[in-house]
DRENLUM-963906 format. One line per 8 residues: number of its first residue (from 0); their letters; for each residue x, y, z of C-alpha. Coordinates in Angstrom, 2 decimals, padded with zeros to 5 digits. Layout:
# DRENLUM-963906
NUM = A = X Y Z | ...
//
This chain:
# DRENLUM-963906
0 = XXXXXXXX = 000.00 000.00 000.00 | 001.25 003.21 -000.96 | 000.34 006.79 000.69 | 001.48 010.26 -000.58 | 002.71 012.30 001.76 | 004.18 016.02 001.73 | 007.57 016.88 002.97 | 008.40 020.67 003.45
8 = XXXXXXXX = 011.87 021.49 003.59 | 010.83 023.20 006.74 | 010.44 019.23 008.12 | 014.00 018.19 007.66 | 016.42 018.90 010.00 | 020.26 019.25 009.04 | 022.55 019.50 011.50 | 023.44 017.87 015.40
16 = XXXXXXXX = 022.59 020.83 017.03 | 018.75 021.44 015.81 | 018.42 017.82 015.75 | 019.22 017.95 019.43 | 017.30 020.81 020.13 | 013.91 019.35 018.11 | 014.53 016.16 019.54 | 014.42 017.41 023.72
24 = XXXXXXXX = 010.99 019.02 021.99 | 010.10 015.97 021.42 | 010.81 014.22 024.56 | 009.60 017.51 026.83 | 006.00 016.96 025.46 | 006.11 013.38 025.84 | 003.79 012.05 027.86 | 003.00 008.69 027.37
32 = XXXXXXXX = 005.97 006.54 025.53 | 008.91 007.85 023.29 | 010.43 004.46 020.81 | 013.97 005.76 019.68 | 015.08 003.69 016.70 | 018.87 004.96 015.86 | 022.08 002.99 014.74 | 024.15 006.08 015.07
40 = XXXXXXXX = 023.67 006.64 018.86 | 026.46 006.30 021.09 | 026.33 005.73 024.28 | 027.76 009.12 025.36 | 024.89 010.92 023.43 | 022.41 008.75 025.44 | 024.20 009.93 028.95 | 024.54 013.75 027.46
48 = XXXXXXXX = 020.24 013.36 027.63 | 020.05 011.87 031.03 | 018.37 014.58 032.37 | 015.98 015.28 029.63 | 015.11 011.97 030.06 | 014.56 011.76 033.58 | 012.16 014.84 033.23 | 010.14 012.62 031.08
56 = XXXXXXXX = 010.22 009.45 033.00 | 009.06 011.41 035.99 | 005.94 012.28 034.29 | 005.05 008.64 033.30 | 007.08 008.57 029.98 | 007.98 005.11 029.29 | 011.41 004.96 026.76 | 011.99 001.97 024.35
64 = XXXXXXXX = 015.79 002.71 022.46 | 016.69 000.28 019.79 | 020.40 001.25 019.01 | 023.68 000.24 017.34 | 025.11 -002.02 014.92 | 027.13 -004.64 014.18 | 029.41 -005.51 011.76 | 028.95 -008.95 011.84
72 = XXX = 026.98 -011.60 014.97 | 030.36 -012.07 016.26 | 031.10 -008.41 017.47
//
């Protein structure tokens, strides 16, 4: 099944910094459940959020993260 959808340039975000910025947004309005699905998270990113993070979970958000990737199932 296919769906058309519009993008506006105004929807893509280039950059770490306003991709940080929209995604604390993001979280900050949560407030039910935020799924992060990223294979270019580091664990370092996830600790630099900590505290946007434990905003959220203190209001009920529940977090699912599916990160990283491997090389091959030995690594």
């Amino acid at each position: 099944v296919y769906r058309r959808c519009r993008i506006d340039s105004a929807d893509i975000l280039v950059g770490g910094s306003i991709q940080r910025s929209e995604f604390e947004k993001i979280v900050e309005n949560a407030d039910r459940r935020v799924i992060i699905h990223s294979t270019f998270l580091k664990a370092d990113d996830v600790a630099k959020l900590m505290d946007c993070f434990a905003r959220a979970c203190k209001r009920g958000v529940e977090f699912t993260i599916f990160w990283g990737a491997e090389y091959d199932e030995d690594t």
